[in-house]
C-alpha positions as CSV (number, residue, x, y, z in Angstrom):
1,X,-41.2,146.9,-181.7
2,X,-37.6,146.5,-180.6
3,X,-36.1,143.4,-179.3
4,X,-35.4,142.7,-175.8
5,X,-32.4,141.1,-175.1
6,X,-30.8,139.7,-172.2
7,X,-29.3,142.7,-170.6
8,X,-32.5,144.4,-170.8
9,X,-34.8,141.5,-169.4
10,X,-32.1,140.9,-166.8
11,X,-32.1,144.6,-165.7
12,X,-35.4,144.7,-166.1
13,X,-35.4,141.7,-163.5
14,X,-33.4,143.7,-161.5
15,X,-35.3,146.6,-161.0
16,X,-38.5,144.6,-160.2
17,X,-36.7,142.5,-157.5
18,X,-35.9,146.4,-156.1
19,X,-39.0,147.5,-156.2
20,X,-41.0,144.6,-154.8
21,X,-38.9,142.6,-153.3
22,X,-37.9,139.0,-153.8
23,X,-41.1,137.1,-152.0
24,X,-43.5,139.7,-153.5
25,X,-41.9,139.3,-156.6
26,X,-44.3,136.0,-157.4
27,X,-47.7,137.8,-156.2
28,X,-46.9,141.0,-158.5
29,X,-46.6,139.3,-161.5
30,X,-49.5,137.1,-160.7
31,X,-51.7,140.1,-160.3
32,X,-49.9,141.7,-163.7
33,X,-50.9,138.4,-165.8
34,X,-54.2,138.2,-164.0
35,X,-55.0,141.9,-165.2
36,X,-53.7,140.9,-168.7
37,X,-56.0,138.4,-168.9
38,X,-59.3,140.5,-167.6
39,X,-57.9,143.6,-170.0
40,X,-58.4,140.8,-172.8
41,X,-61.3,139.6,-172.2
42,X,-63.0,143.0,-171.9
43,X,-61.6,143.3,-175.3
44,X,-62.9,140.3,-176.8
45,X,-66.3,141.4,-175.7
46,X,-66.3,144.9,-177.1
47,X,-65.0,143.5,-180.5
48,X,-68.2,140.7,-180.2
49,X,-70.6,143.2,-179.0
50,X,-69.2,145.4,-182.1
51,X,-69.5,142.6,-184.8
52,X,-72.9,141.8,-184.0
């Protein structure tokens, strides 16, 4: 996997603050982290389920 310096993370930044603006910004990336998070779990139960 390639790093990510800060040019990339910054236009990366840039591009998001585009997209969804700066006060939807916050709310986006809590609903990213909070999707994360569920995709994870779901994981961690097929895995169980599978080792059992």
């Amino acid at each position: 996997m390639p790093n990510i310096g800060f040019t990339e993370m910054a236009v990366i930044l840039g591009v998001a603050v585009l997209i969804f603006g700066s006060k939807r910004l916050p709310e986006a990336a809590r609903g990213i982290g909070r999707s994360l998070n569920a995709f994870k779990e779901g994981l961690k139960t097929v895995a169980d389920d599978k080792n059992s």
